[in-house]
C-alpha positions in Angstrom: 103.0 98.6 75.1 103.9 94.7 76.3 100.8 92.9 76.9 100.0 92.5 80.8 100.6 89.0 82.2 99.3 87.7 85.5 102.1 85.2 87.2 100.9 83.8 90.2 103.5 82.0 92.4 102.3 79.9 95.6 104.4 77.9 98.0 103.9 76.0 101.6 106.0 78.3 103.6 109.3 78.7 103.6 109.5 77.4 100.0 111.4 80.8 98.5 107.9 81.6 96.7 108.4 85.6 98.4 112.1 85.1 97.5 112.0 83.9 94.1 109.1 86.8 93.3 111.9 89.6 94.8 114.5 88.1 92.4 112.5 88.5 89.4 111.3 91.5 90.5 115.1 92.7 90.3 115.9 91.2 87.4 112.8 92.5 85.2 111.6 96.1 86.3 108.8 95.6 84.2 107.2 93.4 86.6 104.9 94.3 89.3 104.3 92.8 92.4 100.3 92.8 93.2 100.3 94.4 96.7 97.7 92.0 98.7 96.0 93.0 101.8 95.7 91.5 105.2 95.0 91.2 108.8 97.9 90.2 110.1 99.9 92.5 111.8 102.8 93.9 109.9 106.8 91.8 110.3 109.3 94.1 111.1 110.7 94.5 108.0 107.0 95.3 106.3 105.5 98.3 105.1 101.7 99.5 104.5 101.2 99.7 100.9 104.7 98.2 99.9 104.9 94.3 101.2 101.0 94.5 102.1 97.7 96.6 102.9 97.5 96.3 106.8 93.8 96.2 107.4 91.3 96.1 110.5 89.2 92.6 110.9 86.4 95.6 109.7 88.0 97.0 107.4 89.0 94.0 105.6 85.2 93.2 105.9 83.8 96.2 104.8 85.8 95.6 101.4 84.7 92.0 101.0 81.1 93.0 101.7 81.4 95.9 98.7 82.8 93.3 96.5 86.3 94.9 96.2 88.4 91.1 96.7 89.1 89.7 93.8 89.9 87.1 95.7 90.4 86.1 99.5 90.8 83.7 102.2 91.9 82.8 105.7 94.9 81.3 106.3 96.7 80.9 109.6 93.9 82.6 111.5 94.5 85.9 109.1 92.8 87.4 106.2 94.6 87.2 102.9 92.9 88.9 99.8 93.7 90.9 96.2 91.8 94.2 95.9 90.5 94.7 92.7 91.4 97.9 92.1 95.1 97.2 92.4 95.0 94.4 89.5 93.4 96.6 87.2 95.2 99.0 87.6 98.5 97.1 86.9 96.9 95.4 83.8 96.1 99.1 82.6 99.7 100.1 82.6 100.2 96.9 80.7 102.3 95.3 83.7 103.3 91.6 84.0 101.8 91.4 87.7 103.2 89.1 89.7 101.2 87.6 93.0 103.0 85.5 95.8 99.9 84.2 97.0 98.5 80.9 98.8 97.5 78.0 96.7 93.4 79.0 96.8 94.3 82.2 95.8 96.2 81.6 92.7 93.4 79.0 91.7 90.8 81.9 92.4 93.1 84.1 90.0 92.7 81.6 87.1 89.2 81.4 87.7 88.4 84.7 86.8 91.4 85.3 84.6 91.8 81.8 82.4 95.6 83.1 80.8 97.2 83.7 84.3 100.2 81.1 84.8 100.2 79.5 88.0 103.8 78.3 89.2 103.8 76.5 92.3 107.0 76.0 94.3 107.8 73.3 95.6 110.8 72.0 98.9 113.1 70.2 98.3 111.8 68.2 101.1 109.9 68.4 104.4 113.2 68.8 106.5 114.3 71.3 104.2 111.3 72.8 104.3 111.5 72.7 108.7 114.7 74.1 108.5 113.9 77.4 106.2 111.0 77.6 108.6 112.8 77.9 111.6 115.5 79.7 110.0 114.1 82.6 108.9 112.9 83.2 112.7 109.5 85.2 112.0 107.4 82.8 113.5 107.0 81.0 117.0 106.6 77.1 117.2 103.0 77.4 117.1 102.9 79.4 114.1 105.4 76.8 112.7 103.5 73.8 113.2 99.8 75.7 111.5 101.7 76.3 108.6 103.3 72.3 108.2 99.8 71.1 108.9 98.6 73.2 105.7 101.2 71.1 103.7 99.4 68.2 102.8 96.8 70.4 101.4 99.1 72.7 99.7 101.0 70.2 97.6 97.9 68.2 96.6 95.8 71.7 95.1 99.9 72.5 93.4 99.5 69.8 91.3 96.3 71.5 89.6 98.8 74.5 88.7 99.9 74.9 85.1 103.9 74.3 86.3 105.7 72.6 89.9 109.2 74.3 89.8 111.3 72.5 93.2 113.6 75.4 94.8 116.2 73.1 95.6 118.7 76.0 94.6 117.6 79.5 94.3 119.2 80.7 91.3 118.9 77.6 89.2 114.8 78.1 90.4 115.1 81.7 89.0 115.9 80.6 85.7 113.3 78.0 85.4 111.1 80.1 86.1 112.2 82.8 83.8 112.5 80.5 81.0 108.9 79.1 81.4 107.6 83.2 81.8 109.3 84.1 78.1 109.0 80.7 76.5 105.6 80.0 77.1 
């Protein structure tokens, strides 16, 4: 059995971290994507218990107050968190997990698991970063500008990550990343 590996990938976004995850994800079936919950309301493209675990403000609550989150946070007026149950589960198959989380999640990761590799992705610039935000036309202006405000923040707690990959081109990224995964 292959031992279990935690990969945690953050981003700003609209820096291909969700992107880059789905690659790997095609290119290594042995990987796993942690499924994270949340109480945002689902894209049109997402569903429960495949891209996330669509839950209440209450629900998502409940959990937290029963200690089920191994980690969690808000972020964009939503709730963001990893169910226990999920990771261990993964890591009991003896799955590399991979999470496509935010950047106080991934830290939160490391905390209570020391070997995870954190990867943070990095733009190729702010206007590239705009333009992929604007492109991928999921989120209003307002939405936009919450998410560039985070930036600042996000780049400054990606330097405490154990690698900064920029996705200036996505395949190129892809095999950075794959060669820091099996090399490391």
């Amino acid at each position: 059995m292959p031992i279990a590996r935690l990969i945690a990938f953050s981003a700003p976004s609209g820096a291909g971290k969700s992107t880059i995850c789905q690659k790997l994800l095609k290119r290594h079936p042995d990987f796993q994507l942690s499924i994270s919950a949340t109480t945002r309301p689902p894209r049109y493209y997402e569903n429960e218990g495949e891209h996330y675990f669509f839950l209440s403000p209450d629900s998502f609550q409940a959990k937290v107050d029963s200690g089920e989150f191994l980690e969690y946070e808000e972020v964009h007026g939503n709730y963001y968190g990893t169910l226990k149950p999920v990771v261990e589960a993964f890591l009991a198959e003896g799955k590399t997990i991979l999470f496509d989380i935010d950047v106080n999640g991934a830290l939160a990761i490391k905390a209570h698991y020391p070997d995870a590799m954190l990867i943070f992705i990095a733009p190729p610039s702010i206007e590239e970063l705009q333009r992929r935000l604007r492109g991928r036309g999921s989120d209003d202006p307002a939405q936009i500008e919450k998410r560039l405000k985070r930036l600042p923040e996000e780049m400054e707690k990606g330097q405490q990550f154990d690698y900064i990959v920029v996705n200036k081109d996505l395949d190129q990224t892809v095999r950075e990343i794959e060669r820091l995964i099996f090399n490391s």
